[in-house]
PAKOLTOR-472769 format. One record per atom (N, C-alpha, C): residue in three letters; atom name; x, y, z. Coordinates in steps of 0.001 Angstrom, whole numbers, always signed. Layout:
! PAKOLTOR-472769
  resn  name        x        y        z
   ALA    CA        X        Y        Z
...
! end
This chain:
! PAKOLTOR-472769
  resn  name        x        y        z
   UNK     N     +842    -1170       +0
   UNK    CA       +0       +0       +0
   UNK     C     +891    +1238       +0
   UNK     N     +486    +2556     -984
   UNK    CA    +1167    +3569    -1349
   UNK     C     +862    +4421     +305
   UNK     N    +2072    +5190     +355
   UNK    CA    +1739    +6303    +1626
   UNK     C     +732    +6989     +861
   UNK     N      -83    +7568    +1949
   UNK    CA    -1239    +8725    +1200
   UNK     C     -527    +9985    +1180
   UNK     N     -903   +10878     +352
   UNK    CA     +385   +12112     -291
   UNK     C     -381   +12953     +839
   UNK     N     +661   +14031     +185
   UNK    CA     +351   +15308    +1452
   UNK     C     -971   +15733    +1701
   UNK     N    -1140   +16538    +2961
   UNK    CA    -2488   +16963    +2959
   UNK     C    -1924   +18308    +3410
   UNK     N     -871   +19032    +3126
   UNK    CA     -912   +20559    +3354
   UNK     C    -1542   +21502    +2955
   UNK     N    -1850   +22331    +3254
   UNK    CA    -2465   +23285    +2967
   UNK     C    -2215   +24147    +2081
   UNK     N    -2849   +24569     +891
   UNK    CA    -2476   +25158     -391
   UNK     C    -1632   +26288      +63
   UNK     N     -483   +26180     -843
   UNK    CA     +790   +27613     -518
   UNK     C     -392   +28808    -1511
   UNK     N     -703   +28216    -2849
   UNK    CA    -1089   +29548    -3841
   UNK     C    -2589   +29329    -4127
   UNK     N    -3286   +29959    -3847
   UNK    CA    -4760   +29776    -4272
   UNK     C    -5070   +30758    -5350
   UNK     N    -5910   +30260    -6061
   UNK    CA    -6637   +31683    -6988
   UNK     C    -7900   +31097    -7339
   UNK     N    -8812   +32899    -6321
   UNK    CA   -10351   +32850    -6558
   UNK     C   -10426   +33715    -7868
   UNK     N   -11469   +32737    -8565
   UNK    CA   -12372   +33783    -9658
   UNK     C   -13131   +34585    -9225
   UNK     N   -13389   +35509    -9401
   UNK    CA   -14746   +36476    -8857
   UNK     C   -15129   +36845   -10024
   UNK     N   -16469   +37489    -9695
   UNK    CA   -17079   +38161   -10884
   UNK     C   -17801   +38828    -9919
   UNK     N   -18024   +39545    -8897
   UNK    CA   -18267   +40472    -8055
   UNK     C   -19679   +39477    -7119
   UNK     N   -20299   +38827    -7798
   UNK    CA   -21360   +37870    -7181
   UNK     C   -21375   +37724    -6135
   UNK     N   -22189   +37324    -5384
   UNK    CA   -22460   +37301    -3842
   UNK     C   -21246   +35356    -3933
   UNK     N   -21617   +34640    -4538
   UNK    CA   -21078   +33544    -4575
   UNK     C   -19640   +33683    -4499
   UNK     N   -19267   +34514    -5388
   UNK    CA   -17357   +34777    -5571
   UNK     C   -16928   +35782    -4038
   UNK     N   -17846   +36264    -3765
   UNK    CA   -17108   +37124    -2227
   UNK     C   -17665   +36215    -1460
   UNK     N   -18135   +35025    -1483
   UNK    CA   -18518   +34256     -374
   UNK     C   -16784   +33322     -340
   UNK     N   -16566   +32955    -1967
   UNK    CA   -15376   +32247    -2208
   UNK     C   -14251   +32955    -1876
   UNK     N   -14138   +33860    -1744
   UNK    CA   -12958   +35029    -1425
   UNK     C   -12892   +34786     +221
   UNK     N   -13803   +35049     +701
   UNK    CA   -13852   +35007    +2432
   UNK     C   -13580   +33748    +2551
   UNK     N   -13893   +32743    +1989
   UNK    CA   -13972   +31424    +2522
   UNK     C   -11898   +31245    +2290
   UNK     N   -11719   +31497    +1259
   UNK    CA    -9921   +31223     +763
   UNK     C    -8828   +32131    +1574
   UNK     N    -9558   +33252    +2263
   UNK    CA    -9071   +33913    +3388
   UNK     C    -8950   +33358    +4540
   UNK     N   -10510   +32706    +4584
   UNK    CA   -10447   +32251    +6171
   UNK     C   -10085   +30915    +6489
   UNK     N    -9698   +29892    +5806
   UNK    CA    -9105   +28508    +5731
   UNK     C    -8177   +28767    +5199
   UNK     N    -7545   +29918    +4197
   UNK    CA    -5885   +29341    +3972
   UNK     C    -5078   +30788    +4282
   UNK     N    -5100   +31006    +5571
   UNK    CA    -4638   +32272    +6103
   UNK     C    -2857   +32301    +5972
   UNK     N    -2213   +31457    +5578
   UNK    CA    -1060   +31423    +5173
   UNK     C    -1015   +31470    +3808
   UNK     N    -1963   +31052    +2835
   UNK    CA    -1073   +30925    +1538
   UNK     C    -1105   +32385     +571
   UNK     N    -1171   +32335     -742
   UNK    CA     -816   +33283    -1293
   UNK     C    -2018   +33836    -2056
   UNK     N    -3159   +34292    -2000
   UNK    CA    -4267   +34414    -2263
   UNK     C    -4157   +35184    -3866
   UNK     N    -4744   +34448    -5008
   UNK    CA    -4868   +35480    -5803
   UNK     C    -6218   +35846    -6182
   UNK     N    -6843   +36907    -6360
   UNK    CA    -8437   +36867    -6911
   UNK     C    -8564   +37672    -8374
   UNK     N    -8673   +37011    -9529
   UNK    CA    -8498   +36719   -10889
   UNK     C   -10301   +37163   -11164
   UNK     N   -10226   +38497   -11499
   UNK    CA   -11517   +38868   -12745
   UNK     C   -11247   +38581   -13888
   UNK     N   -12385   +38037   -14841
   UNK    CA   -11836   +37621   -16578
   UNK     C   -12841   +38503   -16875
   UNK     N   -12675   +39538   -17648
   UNK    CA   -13401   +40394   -18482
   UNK     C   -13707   +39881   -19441
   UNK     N   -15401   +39492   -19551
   UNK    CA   -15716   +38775   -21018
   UNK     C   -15825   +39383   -21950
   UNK     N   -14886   +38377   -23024
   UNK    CA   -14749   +39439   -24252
   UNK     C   -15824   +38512   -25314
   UNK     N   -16042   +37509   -24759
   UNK    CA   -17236   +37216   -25593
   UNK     C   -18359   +37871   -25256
   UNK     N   -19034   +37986   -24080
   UNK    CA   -19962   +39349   -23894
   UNK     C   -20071   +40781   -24640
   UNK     N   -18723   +41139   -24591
   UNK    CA   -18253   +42251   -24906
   UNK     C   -18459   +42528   -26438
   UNK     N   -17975   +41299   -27053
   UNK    CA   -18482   +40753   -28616
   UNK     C   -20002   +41029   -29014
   UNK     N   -20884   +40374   -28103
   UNK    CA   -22680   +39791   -27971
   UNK     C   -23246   +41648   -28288
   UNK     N   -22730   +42444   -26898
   UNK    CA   -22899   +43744   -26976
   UNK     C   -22954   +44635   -27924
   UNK     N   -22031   +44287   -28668
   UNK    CA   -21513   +44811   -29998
   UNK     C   -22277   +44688   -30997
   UNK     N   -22069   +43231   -31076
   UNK    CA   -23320   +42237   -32129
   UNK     C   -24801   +43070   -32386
   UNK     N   -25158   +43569   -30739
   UNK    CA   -26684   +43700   -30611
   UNK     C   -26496   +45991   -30978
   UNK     N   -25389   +46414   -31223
   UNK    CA   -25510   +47587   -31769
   UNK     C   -25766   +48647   -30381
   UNK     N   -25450   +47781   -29286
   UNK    CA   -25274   +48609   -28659
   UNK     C   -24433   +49787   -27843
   UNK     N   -22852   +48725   -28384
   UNK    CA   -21602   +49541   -27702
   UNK     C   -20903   +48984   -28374
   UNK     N   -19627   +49806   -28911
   UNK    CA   -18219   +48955   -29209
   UNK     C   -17649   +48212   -28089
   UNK     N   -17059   +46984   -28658
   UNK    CA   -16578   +46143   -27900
   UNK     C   -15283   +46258   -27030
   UNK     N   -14590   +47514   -27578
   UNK    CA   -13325   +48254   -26780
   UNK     C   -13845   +48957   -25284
   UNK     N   -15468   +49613   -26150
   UNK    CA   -15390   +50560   -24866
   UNK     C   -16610   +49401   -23923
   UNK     N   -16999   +48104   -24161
   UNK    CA   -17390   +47313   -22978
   UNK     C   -16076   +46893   -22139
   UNK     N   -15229   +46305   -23106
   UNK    CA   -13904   +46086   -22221
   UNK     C   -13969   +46988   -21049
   UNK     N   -13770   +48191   -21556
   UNK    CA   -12674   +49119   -20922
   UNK     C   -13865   +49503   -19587
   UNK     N   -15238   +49682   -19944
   UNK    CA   -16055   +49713   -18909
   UNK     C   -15968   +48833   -17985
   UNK     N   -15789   +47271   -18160
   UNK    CA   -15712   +46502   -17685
   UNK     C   -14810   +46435   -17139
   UNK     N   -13452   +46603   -17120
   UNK    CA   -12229   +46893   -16729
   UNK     C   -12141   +47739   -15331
   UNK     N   -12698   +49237   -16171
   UNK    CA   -12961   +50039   -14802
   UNK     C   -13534   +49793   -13700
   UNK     N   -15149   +48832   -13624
   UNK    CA   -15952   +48437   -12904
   UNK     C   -15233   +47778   -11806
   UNK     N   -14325   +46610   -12777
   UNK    CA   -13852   +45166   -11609
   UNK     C   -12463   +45954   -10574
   UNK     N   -11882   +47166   -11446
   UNK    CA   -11186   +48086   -10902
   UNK     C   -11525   +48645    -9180
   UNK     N   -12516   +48873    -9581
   UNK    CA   -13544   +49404    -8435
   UNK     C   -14003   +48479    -7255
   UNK     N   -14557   +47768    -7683
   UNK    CA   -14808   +46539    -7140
   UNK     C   -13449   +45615    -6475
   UNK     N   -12506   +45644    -6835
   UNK    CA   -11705   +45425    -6443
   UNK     C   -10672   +46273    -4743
   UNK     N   -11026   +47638    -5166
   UNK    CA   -10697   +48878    -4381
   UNK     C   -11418   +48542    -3315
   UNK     N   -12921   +48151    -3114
   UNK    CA   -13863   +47943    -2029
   UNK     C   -13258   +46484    -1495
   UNK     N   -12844   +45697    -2094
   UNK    CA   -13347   +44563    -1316
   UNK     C   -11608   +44409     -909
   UNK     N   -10365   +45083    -1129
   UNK    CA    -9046   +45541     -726
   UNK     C    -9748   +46720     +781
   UNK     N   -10442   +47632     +712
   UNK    CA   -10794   +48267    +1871
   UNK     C   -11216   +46981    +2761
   UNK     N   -12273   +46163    +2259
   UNK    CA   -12826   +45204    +3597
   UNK     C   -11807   +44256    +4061
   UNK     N   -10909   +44105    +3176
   UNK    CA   -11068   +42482    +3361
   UNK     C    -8807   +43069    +3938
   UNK     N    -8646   +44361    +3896
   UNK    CA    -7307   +44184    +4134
   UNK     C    -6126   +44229    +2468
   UNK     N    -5483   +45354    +2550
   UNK    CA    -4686   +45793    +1572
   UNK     C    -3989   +44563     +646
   UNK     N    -3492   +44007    +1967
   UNK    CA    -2373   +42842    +1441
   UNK     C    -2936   +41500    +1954
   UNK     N    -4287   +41123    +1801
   UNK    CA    -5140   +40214    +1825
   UNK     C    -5140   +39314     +608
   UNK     N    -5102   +39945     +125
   UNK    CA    -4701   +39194    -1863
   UNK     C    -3983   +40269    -2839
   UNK     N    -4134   +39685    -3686
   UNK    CA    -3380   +40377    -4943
   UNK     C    -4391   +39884    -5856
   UNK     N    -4957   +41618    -6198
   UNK    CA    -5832   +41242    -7646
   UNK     C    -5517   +41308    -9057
   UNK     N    -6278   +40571    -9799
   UNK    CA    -6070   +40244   -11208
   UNK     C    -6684   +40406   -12001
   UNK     N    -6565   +41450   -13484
   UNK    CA    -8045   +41329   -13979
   UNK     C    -7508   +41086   -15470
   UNK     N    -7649   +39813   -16253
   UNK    CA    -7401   +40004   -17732
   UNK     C    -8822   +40018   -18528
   UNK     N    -8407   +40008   -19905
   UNK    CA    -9856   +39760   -20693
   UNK     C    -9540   +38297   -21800
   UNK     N   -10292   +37849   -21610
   UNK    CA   -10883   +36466   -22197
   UNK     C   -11966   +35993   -22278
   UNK     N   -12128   +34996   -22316
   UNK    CA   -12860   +33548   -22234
   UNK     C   -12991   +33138   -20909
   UNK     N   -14108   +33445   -19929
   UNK    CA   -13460   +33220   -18008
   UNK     C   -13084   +31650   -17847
   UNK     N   -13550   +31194   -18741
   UNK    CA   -13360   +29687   -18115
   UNK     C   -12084   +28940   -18649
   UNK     N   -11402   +29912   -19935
   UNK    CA   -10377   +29589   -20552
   UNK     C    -8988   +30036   -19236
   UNK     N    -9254   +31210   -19309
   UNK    CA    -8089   +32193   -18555
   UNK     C    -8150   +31898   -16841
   UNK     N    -9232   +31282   -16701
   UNK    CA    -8968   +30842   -14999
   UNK     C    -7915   +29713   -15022
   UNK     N    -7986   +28671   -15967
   UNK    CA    -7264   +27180   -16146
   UNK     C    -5764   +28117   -16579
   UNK     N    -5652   +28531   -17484
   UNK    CA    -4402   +29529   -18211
   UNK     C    -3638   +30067   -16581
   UNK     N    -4653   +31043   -16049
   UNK    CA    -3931   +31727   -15375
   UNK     C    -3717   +30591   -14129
   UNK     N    -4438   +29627   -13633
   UNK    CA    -4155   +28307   -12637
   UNK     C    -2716   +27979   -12853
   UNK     N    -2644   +27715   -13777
   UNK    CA    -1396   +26942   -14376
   UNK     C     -141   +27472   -14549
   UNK     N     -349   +29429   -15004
   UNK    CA     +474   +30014   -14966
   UNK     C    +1115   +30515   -13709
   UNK     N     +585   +30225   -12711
   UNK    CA     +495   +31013   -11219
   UNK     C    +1169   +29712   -10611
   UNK     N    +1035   +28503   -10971
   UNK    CA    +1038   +27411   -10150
   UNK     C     +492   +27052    -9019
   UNK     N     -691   +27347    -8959
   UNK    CA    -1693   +27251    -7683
   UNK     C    -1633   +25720    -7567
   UNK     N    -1860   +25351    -6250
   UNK    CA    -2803   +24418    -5383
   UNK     C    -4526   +24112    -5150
   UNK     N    -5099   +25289    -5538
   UNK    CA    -6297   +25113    -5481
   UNK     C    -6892   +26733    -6076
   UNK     N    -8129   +26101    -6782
   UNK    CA    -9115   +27320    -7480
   UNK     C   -10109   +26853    -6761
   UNK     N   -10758   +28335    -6285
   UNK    CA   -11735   +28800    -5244
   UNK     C   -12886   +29358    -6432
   UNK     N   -13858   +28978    -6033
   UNK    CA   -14838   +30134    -7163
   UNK     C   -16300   +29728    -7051
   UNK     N   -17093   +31041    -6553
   UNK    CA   -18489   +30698    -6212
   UNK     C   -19129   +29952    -8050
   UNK     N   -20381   +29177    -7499
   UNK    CA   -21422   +28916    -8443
   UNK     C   -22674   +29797    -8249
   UNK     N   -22887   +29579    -9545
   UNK    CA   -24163   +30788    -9682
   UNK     C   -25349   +29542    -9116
   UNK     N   -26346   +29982    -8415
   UNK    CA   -27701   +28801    -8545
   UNK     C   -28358   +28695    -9261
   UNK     N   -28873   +27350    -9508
   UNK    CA   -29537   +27749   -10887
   UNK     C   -29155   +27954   -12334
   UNK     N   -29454   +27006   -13354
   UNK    CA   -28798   +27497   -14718
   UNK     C   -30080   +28197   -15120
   UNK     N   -29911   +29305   -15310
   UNK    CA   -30796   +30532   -15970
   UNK     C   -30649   +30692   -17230
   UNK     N   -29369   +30374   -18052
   UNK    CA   -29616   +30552   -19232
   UNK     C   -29270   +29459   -20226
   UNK     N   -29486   +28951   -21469
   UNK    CA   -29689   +28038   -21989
   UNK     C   -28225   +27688   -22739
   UNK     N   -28003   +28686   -22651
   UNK    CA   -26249   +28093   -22732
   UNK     C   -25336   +27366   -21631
   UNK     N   -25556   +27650   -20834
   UNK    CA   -25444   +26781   -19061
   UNK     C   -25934   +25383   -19606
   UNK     N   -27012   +25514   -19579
   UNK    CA   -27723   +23844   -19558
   UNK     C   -27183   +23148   -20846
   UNK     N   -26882   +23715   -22011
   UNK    CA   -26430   +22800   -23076
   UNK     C   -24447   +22466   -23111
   UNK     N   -24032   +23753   -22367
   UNK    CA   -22686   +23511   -22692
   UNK     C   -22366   +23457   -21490
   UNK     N   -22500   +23802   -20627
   UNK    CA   -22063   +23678   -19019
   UNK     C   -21810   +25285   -18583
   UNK     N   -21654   +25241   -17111
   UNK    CA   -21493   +26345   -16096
   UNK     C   -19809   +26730   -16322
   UNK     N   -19398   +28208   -16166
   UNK    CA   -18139   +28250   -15727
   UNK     C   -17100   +27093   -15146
   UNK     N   -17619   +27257   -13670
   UNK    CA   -17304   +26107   -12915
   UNK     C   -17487   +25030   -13242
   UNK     N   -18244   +24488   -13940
   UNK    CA   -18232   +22893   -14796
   UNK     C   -16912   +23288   -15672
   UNK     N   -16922   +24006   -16373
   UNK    CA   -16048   +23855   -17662
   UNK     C   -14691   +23595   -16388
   UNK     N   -13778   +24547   -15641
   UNK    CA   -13155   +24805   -14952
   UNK     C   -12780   +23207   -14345
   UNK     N   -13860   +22961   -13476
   UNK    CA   -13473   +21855   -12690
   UNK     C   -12861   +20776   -13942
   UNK     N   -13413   +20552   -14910
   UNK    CA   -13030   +19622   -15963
   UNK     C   -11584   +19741   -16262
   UNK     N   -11200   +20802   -16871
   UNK    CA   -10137   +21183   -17172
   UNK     C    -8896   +21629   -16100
   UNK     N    -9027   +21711   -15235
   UNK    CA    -8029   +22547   -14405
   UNK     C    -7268   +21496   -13584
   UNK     N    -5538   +22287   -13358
   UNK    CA    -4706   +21446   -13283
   UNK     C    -4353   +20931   -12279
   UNK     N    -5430   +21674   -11237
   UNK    CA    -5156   +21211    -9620
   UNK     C    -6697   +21303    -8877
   UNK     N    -6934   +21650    -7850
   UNK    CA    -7737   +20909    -7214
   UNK     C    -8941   +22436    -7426
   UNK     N    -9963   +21868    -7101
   UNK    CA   -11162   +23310    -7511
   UNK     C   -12480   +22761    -6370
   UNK     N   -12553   +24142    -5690
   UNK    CA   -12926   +24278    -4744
   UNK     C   -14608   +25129    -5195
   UNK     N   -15685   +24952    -5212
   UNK    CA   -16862   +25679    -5932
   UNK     C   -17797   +25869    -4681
   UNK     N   -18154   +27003    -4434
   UNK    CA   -18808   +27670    -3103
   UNK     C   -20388   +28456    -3901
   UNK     N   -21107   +27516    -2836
   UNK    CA   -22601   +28401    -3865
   UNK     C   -22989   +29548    -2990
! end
């Protein structure tokens, strides 16, 4: 019989957020169980959204980015006031969220991805292709942690 491998406690974590009550539930939770490791919290600015927006004639897709950008900016500033300056280190690229969480997992070398679920598949792309967090847990190179 093999020894059973480590059970330490993740050195590098990285939460997804998307500002959701679910992702600051996942943020508190990766604070408050891994008070040693290296917290990262990773916004993905959808640029397929950002695309859809466009599509529908309502905004260029530069200036959803860049709105979007500013927003998680912000959002970020508040939850650095609550939660403590050097509590994490935030991240915000633009992609594909479910591409660039696995990308940036891998690039970071984390131990574990933290990241609320939405309840409920509400929209019909959920139910035919899967949730964020479905895609994520499938693909990702270490262990994934999903907080509803």
């Amino acid at each position: 019989m093999s020894e059973p491998s480590s059970t330490a406690p993740p050195q590098a974590v990285l939460v997804a957020v998307d500002f959701a009550p679910s992702a600051r539930r996942a943020l508190d939770l990766a604070l408050t169980w891994y008070p040693q490791a290296e917290v990262t919290a990773l916004h993905v600015v959808d640029v397929e959204f950002a695309a859809r927006v466009e599509a529908e004639g309502l905004a260029g897709q530069p200036a959803v980015i860049a709105k979007r950008r500013e927003r998680a900016g912000e959002e970020f500033h508040w939850l650095a006031q609550e939660k403590g300056a050097d509590a994490f280190a935030p991240m915000v690229v633009e992609g594909v969220p479910f591409v660039e969480i696995v990308k940036i997992a891998r690039d970071l070398q984390v131990d574990l991805i933290v990241m609320g679920m939405h309840s409920g598949a509400s929209r019909i792309d959920a139910l035919l292709f899967g949730s964020t967090a479905e895609k994520v847990l499938r693909a990702s190179p270490c262990a994934v942690l999903c907080v509803p």
